[in-house]
C-alpha positions in Angstrom: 0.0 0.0 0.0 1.4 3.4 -0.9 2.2 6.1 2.0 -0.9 8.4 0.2 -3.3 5.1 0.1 -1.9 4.0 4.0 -2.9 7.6 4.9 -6.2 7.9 3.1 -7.1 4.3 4.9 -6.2 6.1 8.4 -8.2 9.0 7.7 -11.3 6.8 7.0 -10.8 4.4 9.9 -10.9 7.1 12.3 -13.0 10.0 10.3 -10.2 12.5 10.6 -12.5 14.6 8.7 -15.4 14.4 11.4 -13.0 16.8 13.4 -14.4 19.5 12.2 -17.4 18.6 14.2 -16.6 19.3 17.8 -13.2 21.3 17.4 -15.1 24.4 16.0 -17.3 24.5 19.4 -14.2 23.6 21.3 -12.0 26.8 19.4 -14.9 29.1 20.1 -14.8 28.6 23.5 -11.2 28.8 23.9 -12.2 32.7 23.0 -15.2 32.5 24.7 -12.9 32.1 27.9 -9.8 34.4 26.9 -12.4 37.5 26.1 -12.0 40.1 26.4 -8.3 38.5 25.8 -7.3 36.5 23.3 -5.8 32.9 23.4 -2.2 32.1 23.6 -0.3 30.4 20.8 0.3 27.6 23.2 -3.5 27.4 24.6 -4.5 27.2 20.8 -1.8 24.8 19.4 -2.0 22.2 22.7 -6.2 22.9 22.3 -5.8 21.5 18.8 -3.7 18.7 19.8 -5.7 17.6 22.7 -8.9 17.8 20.0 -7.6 15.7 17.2 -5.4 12.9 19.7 -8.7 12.3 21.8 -10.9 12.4 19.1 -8.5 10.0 17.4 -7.8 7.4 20.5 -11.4 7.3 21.0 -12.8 6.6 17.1 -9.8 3.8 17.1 -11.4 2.3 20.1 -14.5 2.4 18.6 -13.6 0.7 15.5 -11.6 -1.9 17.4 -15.0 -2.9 19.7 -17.2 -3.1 17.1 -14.6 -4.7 14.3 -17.0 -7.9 14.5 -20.4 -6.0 14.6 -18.6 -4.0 11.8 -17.9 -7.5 10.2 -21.4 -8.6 10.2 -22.8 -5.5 8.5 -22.9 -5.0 4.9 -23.0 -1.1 5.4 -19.8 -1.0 7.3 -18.1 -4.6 6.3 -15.9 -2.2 3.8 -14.0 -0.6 6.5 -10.8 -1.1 7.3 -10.5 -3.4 9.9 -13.2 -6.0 9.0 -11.9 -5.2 5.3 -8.5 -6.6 6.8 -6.9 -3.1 5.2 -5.6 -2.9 9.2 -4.5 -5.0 11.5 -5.9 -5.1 14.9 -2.5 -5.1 16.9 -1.9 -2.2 14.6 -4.6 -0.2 15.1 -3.7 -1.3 19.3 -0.6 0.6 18.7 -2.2 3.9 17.3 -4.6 4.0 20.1 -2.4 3.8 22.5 -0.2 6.8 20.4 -2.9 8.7 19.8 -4.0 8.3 23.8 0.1 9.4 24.7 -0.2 12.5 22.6 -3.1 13.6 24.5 -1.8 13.2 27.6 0.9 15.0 26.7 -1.4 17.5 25.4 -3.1 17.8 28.5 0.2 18.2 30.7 1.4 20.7 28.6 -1.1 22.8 30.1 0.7 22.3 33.9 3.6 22.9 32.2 3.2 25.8 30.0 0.1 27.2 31.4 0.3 26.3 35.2 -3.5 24.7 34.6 -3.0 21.1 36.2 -7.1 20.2 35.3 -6.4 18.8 31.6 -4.1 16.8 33.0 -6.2 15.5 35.8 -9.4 14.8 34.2 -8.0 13.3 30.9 -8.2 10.0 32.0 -11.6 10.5 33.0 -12.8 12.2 29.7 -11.2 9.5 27.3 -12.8 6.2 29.4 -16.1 8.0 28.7 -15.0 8.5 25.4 -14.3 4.8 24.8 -17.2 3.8 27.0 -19.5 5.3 24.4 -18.4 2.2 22.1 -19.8 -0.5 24.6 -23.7 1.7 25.0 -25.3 0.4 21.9 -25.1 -3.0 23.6 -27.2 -2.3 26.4 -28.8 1.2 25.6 -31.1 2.9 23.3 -29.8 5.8 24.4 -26.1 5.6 23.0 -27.1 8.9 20.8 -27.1 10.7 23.8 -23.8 9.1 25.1 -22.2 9.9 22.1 -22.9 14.0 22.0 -22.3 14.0 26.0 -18.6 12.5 24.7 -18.1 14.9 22.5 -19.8 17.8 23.9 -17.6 18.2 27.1 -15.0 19.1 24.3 -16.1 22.9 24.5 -16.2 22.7 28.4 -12.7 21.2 28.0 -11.3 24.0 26.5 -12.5 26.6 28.8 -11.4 24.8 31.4 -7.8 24.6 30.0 -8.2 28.6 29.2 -9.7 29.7 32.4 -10.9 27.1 34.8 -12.1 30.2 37.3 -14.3 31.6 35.0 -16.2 28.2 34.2 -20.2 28.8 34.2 -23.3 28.8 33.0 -22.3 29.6 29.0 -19.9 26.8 29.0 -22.6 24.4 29.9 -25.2 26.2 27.4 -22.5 25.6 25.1 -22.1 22.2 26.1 -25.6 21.3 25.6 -26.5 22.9 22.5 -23.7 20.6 21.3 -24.7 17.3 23.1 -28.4 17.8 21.2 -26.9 19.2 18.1 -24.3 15.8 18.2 -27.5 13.2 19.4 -29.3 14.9 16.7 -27.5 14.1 13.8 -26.3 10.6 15.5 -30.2 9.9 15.7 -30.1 10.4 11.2 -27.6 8.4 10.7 -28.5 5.0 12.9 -31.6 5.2 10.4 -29.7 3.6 8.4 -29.2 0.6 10.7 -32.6 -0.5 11.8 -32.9 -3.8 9.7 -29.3 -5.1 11.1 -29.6 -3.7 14.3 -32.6 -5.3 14.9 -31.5 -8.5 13.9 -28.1 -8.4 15.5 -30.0 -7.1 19.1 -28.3 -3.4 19.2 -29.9 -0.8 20.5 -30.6 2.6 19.2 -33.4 5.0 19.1 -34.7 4.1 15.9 -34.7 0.2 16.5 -36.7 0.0 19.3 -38.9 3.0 18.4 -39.1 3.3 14.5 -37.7 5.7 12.2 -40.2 8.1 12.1 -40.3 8.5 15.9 -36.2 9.0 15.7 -36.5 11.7 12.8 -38.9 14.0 15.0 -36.8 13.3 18.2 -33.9 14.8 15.6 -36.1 17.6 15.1 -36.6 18.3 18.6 -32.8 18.0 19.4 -31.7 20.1 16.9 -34.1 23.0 18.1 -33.0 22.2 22.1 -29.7 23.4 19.4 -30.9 26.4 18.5 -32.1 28.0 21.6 -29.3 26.6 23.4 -27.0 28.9 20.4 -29.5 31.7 21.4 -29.2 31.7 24.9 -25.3 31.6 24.7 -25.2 34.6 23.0 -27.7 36.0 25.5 -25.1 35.1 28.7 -21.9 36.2 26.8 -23.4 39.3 25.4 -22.5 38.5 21.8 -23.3 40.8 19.0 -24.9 41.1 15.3 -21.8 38.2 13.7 -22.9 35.7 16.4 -26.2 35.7 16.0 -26.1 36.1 12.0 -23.9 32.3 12.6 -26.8 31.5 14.8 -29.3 32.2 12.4 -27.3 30.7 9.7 -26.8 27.4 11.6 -30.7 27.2 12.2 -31.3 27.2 8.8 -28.7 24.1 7.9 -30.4 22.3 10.4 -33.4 22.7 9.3 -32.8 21.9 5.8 -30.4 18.5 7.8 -34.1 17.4 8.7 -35.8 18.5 5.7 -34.2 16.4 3.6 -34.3 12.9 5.5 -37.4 10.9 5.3 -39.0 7.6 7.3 -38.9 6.4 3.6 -36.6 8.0 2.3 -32.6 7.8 3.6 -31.2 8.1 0.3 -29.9 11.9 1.5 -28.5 10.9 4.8 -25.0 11.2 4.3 -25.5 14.6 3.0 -27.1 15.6 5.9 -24.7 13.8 8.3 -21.3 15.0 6.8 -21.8 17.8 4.6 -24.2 20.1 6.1 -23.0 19.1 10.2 -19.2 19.8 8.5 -20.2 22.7 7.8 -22.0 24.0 10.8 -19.9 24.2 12.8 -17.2 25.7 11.2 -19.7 28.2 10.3 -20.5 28.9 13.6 -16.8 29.4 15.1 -15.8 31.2 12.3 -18.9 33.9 13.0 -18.5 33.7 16.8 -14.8 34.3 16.8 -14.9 37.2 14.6 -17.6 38.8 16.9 -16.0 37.9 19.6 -12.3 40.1 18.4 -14.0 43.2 16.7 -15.7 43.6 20.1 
């Protein structure tokens, strides 16, 4: 396998790509907590680092638990452990890089910064992120696992910018993520039900329909919304914020607009491109508010 192919196979394995997701929210707090400051090079760069290593331990994890559900479905059968494109002692090895970079992320912070709480709740924080992988085994609630996982990443960075001033707007923050997060996770299991069903997995749409799932989406991604609105509300934010507010309302309306009980064909569009896309909308509006203020 050439070194462009071996990195292209990475990159899918753990959904590099799918960073964009949470590190947006995660940036914008960082500035969230600086103002009326701005970050550090160092915050920013060891922010970044923590982001991507966690994000990548935890997706490795993930892929190594369900390699054998993975195996069983024709959606997912493709990928690159079942596929055999990876080995699994391999893919033991990146975890357990990807999980030293983030400690080393996190202890940069003591180091650098004087903060010792990355380091001390990074342990923590990734066992929940790996714990995630196990939920769909025993819970139809793993959606909700899943965008607590990856919403603590915006608390995560205020605490490693400014652990005194943590409050109420990091945890609006954090939940307008964990809803925005269940919400999209709650599309894209739709495309599971049959084998989920039949392999005993739980999830929100096998155990109650697909219909039922779509309008739970719905409701999520307006919990989003307001929780967006409310933020702007406690950090005083201006017209940019709220334009990316207003902007992000819209995507996620059209996310839901275009996903059907009987119709999925559209749900990667809505999963990767639009949620891509949202968030980096979102930071990018935020953060410019946030320095011509």
């Amino acid at each position: 396998m050439s070194a462009i192919a071996s990195i292209r196979t990475w990159g899918e394995m753990i959904k590099f790509s799918h960073s964009l997701f949470a590190l947006p929210f995660a940036l914008l707090a960082m500035f969230l907590a600086a103002a009326p400051e701005t970050p550090t090079v160092v915050q920013a760069v060891l922010i970044v680092l923590c982001m991507v290593a966690a994000r990548s331990a935890a997706m490795t994890f993930n892929r190594l638990a369900d390699a054998r559900i993975d195996a069983d479905n024709p959606r997912t059968a493709v990928r690159a452990l079942p596929a055999g494109l990876i080995r699994s002692r391999t893919a033991w090895l990146f975890f357990a890089g990807a999980t030293i970079a983030f400690l080393a992320g996190c202890a940069g912070f003591w180091v650098w910064e004087r903060n010792p709480w990355p380091l001390l709740l990074s342990v923590p924080t990734l066992a929940f992120l790996c714990f995630y992988s196990y939920t769909k085994r025993f819970t139809r609630w793993s959606h909700l696992v899943l965008g607590a996982g990856i919403a603590f990443a915006p608390v995560a960075a205020w605490i490693a910018v400014s652990p005194t001033t943590l409050g109420p707007a990091a945890f609006v923050l954090m939940g307008a993520v964990l809803f925005w997060i269940a919400g999209f996770d709650l599309i894209y299991a739709c495309q599971d039900v049959a084998f989920d069903r039949a392999s005993g997995l739980h999830s929100v749409p096998a155990r109650m329909g697909v219909a039922t799932a779509l309008w739970m989406a719905r409701a999520f991604h307006l919990l989003t919304t307001v929780g967006l609105v409310a933020l702007g509300v406690l950090t005083e934010r201006g017209t940019l914020y709220y334009l990316g507010v207003g902007c992000v309302a819209i995507l996620l309306a059209v996310e839901n607009a275009i996903v059907r009980p009987n119709d999925l064909s559209r749900v990667n569009l809505a999963f990767f491109t639009i949620n891509g896309v949202v968030g980096v909308l979102l930071a990018t509006l935020g953060i410019a508010d946030i320095l011509v203020q």
